[in-house]
C-alpha positions in Angstrom: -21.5 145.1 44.1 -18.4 142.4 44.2 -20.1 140.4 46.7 -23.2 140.2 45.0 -21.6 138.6 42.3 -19.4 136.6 44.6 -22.4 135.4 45.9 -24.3 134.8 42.6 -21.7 132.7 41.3 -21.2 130.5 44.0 -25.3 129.5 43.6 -25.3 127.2 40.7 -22.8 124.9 42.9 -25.3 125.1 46.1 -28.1 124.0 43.6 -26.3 120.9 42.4 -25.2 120.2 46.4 -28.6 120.7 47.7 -30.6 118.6 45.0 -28.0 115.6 44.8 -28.5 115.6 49.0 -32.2 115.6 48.2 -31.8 112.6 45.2 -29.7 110.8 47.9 -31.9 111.2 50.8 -35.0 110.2 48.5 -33.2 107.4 47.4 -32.5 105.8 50.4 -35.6 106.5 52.2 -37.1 104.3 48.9 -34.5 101.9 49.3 -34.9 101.4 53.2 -38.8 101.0 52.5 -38.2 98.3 50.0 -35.9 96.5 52.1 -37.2 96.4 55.6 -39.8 93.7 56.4 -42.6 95.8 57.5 -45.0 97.7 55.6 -45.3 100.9 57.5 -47.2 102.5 54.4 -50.1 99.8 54.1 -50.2 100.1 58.1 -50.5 103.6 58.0 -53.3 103.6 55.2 -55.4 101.1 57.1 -55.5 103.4 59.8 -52.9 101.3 62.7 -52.0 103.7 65.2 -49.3 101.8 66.2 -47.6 102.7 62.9 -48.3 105.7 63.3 
């Protein structure tokens, strides 16, 4: 039973890891879109296999 709550109170800090890694991975996947010259998105739509 003591590692069950070992384990359960170590889980609100994995939570907060894991998301902020999402937010920052997120976040610089939008920023790298903004910031490189091509438009891999309006490629991709416009159905470009290269861009694919």
């Amino acid at each position: 039973m003591d590692t069950v709550t070992t384990y359960l109170a170590g889980l609100p800090q994995f939570f907060a890891y894991f998301l902020s890694a999402l937010a920052l991975t997120f976040l610089y996947a939008f920023i790298y879109s903004k910031l490189t010259p091509h438009k891999e998105w309006a490629l991709i739509k416009e159905n470009v296999p290269a861009a694919a």
